[in-house]
C-alpha positions as a printed Julia matrix, in Angstrom:
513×3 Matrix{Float64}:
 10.52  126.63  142.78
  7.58  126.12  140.01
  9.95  126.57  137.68
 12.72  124.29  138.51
  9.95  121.72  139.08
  8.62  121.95  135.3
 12.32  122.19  134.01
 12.91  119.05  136.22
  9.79  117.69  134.59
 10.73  118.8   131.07
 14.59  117.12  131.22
 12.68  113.91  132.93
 10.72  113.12  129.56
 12.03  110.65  127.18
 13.74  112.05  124.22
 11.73  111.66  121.04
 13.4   109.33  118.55
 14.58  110.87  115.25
 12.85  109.67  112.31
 15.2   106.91  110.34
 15.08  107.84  107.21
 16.74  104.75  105.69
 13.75  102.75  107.28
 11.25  105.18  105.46
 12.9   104.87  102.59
 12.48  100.97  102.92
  8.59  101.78  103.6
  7.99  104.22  100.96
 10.4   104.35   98.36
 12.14  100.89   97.39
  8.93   99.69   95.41
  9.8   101.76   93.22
 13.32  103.15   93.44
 14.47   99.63   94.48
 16.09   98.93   98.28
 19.42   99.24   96.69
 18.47  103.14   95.44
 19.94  102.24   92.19
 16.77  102.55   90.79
 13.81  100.49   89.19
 10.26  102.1    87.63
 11.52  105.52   89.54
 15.16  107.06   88.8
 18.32  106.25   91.1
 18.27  108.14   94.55
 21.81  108.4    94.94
 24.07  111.61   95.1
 26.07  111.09   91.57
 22.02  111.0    90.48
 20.67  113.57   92.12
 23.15  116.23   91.83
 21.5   119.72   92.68
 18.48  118.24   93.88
 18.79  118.47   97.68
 18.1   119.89  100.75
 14.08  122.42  100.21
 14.07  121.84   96.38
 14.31  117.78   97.0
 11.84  117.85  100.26
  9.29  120.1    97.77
  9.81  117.15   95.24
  8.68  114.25   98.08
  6.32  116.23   99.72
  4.32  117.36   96.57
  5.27  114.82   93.82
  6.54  115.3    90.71
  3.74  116.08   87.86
  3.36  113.78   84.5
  5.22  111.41   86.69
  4.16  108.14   88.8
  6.29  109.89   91.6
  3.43  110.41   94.16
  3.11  113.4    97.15
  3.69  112.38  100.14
  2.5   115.25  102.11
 -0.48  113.64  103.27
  1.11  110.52  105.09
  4.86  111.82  105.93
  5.47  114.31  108.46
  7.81  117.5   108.02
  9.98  115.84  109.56
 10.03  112.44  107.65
 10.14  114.4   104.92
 13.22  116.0   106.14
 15.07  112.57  107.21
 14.26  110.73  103.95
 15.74  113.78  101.52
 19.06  113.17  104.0
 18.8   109.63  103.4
 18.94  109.5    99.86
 21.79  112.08   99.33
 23.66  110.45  101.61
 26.64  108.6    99.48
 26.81  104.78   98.86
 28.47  102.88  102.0
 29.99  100.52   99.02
 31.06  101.14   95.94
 28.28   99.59   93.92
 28.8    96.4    91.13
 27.29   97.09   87.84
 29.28   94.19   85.26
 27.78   93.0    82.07
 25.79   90.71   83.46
 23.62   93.47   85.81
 23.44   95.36   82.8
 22.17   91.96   80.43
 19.72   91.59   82.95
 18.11   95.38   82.46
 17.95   94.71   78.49
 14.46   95.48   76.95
 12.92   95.1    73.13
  9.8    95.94   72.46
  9.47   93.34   69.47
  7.98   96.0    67.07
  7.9    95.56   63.32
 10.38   97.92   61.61
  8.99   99.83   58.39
 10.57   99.52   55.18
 10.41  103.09   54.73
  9.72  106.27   56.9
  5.92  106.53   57.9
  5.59  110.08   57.64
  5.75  112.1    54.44
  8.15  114.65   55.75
 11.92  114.93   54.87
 13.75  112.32   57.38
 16.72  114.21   57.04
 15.11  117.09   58.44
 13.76  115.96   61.4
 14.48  117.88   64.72
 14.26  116.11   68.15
 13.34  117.74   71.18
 14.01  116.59   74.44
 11.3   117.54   76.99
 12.99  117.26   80.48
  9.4   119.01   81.94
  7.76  115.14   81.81
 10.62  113.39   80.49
  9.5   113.14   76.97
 11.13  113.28   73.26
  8.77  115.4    70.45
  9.54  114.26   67.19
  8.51  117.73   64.81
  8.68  117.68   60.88
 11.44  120.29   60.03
  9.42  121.9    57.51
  5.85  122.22   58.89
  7.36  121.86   62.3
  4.35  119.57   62.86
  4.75  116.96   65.7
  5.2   113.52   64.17
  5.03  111.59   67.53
  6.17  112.33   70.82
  7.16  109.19   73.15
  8.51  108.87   76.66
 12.16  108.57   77.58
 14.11  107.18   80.48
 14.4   109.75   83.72
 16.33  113.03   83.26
 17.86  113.0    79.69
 21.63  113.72   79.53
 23.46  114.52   77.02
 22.86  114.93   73.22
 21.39  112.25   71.44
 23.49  109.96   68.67
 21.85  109.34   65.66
 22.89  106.34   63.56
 24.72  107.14   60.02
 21.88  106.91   57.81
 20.0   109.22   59.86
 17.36  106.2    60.9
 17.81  105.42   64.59
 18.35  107.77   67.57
 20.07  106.44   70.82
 18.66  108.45   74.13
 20.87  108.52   77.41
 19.11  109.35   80.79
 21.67  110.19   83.73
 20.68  107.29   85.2
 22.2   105.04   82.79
 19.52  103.87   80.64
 19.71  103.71   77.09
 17.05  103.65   74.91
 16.75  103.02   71.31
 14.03  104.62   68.73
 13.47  103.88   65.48
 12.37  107.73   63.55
 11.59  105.96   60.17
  8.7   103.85   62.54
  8.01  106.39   64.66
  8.67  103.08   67.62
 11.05  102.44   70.24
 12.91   99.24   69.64
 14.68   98.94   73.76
 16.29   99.95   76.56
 19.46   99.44   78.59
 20.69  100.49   81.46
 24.45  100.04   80.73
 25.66  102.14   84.39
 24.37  103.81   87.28
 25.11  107.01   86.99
 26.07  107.99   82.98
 27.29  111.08   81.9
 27.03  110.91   77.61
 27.33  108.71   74.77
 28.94  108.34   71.61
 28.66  106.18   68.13
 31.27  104.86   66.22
 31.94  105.89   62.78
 30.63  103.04   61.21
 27.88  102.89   63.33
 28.33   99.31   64.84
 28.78  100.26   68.63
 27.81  102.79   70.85
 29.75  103.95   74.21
 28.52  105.07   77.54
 30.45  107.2    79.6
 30.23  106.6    83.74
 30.8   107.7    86.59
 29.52  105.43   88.87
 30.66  102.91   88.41
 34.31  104.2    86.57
 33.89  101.96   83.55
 33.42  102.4    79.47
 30.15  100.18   78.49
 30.0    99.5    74.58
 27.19   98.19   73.46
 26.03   96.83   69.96
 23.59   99.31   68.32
 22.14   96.36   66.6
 20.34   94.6    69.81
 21.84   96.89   72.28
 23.8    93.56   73.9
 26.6    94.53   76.03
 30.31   93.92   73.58
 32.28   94.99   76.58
 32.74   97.0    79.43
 35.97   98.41   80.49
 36.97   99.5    84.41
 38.78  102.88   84.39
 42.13  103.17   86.11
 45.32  105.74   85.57
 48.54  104.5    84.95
 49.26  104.06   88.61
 46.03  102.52   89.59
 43.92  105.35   90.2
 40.59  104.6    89.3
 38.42  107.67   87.51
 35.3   108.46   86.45
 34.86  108.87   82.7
 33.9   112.63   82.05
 32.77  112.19   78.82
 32.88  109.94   75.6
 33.65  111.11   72.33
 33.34  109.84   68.08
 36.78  111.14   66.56
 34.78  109.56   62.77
 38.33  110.56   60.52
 40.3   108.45   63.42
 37.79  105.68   63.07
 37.85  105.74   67.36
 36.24  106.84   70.78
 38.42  109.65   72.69
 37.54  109.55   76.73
 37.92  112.58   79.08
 38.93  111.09   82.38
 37.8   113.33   85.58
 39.93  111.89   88.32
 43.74  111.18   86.17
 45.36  113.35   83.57
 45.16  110.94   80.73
 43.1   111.04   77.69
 42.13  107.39   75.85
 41.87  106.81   72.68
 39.57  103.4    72.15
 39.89  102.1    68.7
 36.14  101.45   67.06
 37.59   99.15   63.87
 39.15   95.69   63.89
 42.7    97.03   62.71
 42.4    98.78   66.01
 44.67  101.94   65.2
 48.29  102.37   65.2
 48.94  102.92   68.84
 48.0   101.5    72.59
 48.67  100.68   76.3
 50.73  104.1    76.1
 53.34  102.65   74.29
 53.29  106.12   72.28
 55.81  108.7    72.58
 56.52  111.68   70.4
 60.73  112.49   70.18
 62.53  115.55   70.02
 61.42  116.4    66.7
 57.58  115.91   67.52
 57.74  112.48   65.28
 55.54  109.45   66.72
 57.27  106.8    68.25
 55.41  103.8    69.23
 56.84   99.67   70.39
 55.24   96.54   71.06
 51.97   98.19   69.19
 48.82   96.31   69.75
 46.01   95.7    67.37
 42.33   94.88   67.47
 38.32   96.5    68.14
 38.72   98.73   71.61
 42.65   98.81   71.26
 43.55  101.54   73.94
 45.77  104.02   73.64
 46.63  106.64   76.6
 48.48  110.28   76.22
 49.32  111.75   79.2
 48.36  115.55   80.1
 49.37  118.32   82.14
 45.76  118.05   84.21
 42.56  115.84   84.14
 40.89  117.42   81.5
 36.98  116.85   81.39
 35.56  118.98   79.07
 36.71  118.85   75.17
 36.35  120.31   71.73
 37.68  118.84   68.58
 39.0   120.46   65.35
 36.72  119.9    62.4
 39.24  117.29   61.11
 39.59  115.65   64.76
 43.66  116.13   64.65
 43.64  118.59   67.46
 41.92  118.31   71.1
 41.19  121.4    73.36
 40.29  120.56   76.67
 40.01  122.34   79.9
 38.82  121.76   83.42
 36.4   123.47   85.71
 38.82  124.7    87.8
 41.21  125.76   85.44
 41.73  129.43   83.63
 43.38  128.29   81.04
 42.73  125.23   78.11
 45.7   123.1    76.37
 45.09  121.87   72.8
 46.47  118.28   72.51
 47.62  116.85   69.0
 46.55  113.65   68.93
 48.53  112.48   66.17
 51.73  113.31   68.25
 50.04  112.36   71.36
 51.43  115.55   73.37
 49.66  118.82   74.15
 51.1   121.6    71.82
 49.6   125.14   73.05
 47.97  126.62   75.78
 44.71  128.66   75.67
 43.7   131.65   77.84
 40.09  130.74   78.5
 38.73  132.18   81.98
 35.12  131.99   83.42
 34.87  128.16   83.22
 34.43  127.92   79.12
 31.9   125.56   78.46
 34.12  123.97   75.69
 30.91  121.43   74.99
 29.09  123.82   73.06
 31.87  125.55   70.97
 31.63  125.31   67.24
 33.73  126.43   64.02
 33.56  128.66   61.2
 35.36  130.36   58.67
 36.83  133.47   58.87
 39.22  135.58   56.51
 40.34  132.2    55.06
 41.0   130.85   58.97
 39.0   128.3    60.56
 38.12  129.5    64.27
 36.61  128.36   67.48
 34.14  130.12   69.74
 33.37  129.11   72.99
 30.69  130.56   76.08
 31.45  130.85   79.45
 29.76  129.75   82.27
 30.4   132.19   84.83
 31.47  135.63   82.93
 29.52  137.27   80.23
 31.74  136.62   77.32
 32.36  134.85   74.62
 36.2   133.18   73.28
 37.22  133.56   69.93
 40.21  131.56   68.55
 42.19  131.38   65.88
 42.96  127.33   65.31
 45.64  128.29   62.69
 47.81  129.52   65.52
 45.28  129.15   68.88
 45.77  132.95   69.24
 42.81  134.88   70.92
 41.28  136.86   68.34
 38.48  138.63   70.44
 36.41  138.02   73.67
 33.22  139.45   72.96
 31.28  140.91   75.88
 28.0   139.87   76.73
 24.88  140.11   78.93
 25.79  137.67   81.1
 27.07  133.97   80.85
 26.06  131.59   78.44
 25.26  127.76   77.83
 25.24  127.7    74.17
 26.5   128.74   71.31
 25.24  127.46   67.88
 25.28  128.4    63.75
 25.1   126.52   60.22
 27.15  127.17   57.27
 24.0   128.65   55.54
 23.81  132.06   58.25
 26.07  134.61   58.46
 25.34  134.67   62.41
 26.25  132.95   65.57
 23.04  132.89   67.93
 24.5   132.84   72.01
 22.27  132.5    74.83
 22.92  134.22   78.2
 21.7   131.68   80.58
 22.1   133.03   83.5
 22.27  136.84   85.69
 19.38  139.42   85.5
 19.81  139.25   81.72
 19.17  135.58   80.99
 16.9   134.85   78.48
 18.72  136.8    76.16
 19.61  135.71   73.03
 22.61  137.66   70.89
 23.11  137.17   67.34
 26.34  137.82   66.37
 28.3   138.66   62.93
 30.65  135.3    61.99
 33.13  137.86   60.35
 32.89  141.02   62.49
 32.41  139.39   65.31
 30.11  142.2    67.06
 27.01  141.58   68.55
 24.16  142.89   65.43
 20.8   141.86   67.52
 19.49  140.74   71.09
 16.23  139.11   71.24
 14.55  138.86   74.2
 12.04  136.53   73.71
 10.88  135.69   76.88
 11.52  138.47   79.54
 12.42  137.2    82.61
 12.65  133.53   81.47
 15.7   131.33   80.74
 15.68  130.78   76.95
 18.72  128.6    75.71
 19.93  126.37   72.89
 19.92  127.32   69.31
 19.33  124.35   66.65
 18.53  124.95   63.0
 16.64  123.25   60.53
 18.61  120.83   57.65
 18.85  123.66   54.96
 19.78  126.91   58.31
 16.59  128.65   57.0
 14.69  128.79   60.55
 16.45  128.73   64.21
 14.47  127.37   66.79
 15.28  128.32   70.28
 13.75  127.2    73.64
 11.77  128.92   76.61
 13.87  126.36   79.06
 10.9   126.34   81.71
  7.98  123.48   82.59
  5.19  125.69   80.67
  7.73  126.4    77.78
  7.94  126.51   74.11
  9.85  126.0    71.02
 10.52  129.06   69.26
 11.13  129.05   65.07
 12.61  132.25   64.04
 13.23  132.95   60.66
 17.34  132.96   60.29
 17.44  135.45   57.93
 15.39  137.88   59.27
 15.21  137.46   63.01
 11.0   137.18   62.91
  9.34  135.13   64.9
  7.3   132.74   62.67
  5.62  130.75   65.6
  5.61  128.58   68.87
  5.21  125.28   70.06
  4.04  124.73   73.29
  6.51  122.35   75.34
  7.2   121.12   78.76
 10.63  122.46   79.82
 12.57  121.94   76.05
 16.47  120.96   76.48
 18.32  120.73   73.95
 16.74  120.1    69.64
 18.75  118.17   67.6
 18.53  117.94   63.53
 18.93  114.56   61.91
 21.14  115.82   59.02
 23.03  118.74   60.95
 24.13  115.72   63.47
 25.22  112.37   60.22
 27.03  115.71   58.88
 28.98  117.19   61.59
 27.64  120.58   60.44
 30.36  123.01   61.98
 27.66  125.03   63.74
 26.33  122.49   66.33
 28.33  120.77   69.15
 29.48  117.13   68.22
């Protein structure tokens, strides 16, 4: 009878109210993430933003804070459960689709004002300047490619994404975060000049040929911002939509410098645009190109004029690419796919199909010659091997087994070697070095045990490597190329990806483009 009493008593109480995490949010979060969660002094809290950072890893974040960061712990004043709500809240996907038009993105514009130098400040090489991008505290270190001495380091936007595009003369870097912002630094100063934040949720960036405009690739919203390089001013922005309407995310921008244009993977249609970046504005558009029987170019009604578009139409979306070195021929694949297509884009039709399991990670291929054949190696993201390919005839040549799967793959014309990383398994953290004509595996480093080390970059003249201990209390390792030896490290804060000046103007076959 006692018990049916408490139960009674028990059921009787009024339920307690879950917390509202969208009215937290409001309390603790818009100041600085803005109401809107698009962002403001802290990074967009949306899902396109966040990406892996959910459920325990993104309650950790709120409840401790993030270090180097104004992003606060809020342990002390929210409950677990707060906590909890809030972390739902902000994963939880936009109830409109949000509107981000030139004028939004004129209104985010930034200089500094600084005073340009007339020549570079420091008495290092400025073609031989590497840039690392700290994603530990969200910082750029500028180091001397000879003394590896750090020249300046200076803080970027949130979360970094995607390499950054140096101008032709090697002066200017443009930074991406995955937020959208774009900022602009000036190496010869050692300043940055501004910011932009030209989408909401960006994916990479890419610079014209002549060096005029830059494009920003988004997914949220689907459009193509250009912007001047100049004064970073908005020249246009484009709204993505497939032939029938379909609107799609762009996957990723791309310079095609020979073509003198932009090439866009789309992720949601299977089309690939081709944006002209010169006033002639290319030969073809508005898919008006066809290629006949005989695999000759037909084109009517051709349009002319900057950002003339052209579409081809493929088999599948295709959202991850690789170019031949002379940017005739397109491989591209899809995560879900087990196979890539290579797409002429003179004809403007895909010509051969590629046997590429494991998710290749086409992003970080590269190029070399071999026995008087120019061939393509790419990693793969979810089986220890590595593709080679023969672009005379896209015949496999060899998959080359490896610890585990890798991120990166990377080489200059000066080494004999390709240096892969196996980023992740029980083996990541190693690095193979691997004979360009061979093609067998000569060395694994292990610099690190136990650590994820990733992402090869060399120095102007391929005399050092430097690698990266991809964790917050990290370094930059310079090896000697030659030898494999270990000259020294530089303490970092979780190093991405390093990126030399003149291995980037160049298009040196051995880094990603």
């Amino acid at each position: 009878m006692i018990r049916h009493i408490v139960l009674f008593s028990l059921l009787a109480l009024p339920a307690v109210a879950a917390p509202d995490g969208a009215a937290i949010y409001v309390d603790q979060c818009a100041s600085c993430h803005a109401e809107t969660r698009f962002g403001g002094t802290g990074p967009a809290l949306i899902p396109e933003s966040l990406r892996q950072l959910k459920g325990k890893k993104l309650e950790d974040l709120i409840a401790k804070g993030r270090t180097a960061t104004q992003m606060p712990a809020f342990a002390a004043t929210l409950s677990a459960a707060d906590i909890a709500a809030v972390a739902t809240y902000v994963v939880s996907p936009l109830a409109t689709q949000p509107v981000w038009t030139e004028a939004e993105i004129a209104a985010t514009r930034e200089m500094t004002g600084y005073h340009p130098a007339t020549a570079p400040t420091f008495t290092a090489d400025p073609m031989n300047i590497t840039l690392v991008v700290e994603t530990g505290d969200h910082h750029v270190s500028v180091l001397d490619g000879d003394s590896f001495a750090v020249l300046d380091r200076f803080a970027t936007p949130f979360a970094v994404h995607g390499g950054p595009k140096f101008s032709p003369d090697g002066r200017f870097v443009f930074i991406m975060s995955r937020d959208g912002w774009v900022q602009k630094y000036d190496i010869w100063s050692l300043k940055e000049v501004g910011r932009v934040r030209a989408g909401l949720n960006s994916r990479n960036i890419a610079m014209s040929a002549d060096g005029k405009w830059l494009a920003v690739a988004n997914y949220l919203p689907n459009t193509l911002t250009i912007l001047s390089t100049d004064d970073l001013t908005v020249k246009k922005v484009s709204e993505i939509e497939g032939r029938g309407g379909t609107p799609s995310r762009v996957a990723a921008v791309y310079q095609a410098p020979q073509r003198e244009t932009f090439v866009l993977a789309l992720k949601d249609v299977p089309e690939i645009w081709e944006i002209a970046t010169n006033e002639d504005g290319g030969p073809y558009s508005e898919g008006l190109v066809h290629s006949n029987e005989n695999g000759m170019v037909e084109a009517v009604g051709i349009e002319r004029g900057l950002f003339a578009r052209r579409r081809i139409d493929v088999s599948a979306p295709l959202d991850d690419f690789f170019f031949s070195p002379d940017y005739r021929n397109l491989i591209g694949t899809n995560r879900a796919a087990e196979t890539g297509v290579v797409v002429n884009l003179d004809v403007g039709r895909e010509i051969a199909e590629l046997p590429l399991p494991g998710m290749p990670h086409l992003g970080s291929g590269i190029t070399w010659d071999r026995g008087g054949h120019k061939v393509m190696a790419t990693p793969h993201l979810t089986e220890g091997l590595l593709s080679v390919i023969d672009m005379t005839d896209w015949s496999l040549i060899k998959t080359i087994k490896t610890d585990g799967p890798g991120f990166f793959l990377r080489s200059h014309a000066s080494t004999p070697y390709v240096w892969a990383d196996v980023f992740t398994g029980e083996s990541k953290g190693h690095i193979h070095i691997i004979d360009k004509q061979t093609l067998e595996i000569v060395q694994t480093l292990i610099p690190a045990p136990g650590k994820t080390v990733a992402h090869t970059e060399f120095t102007r003249d391929g005399k050092y490597a430097l690698v990266s201990i991809w964790e917050m209390d990290g370094a930059v390792i310079v090896y000697d190329a030659a030898t494999f030896e270990e000259i020294k490290r530089l303490p970092m804060s979780k190093p991405a990806g390093k990126y030399n000046v003149w291995n980037k103007i160049t298009f040196e076959d051995g880094t990603s483009h």
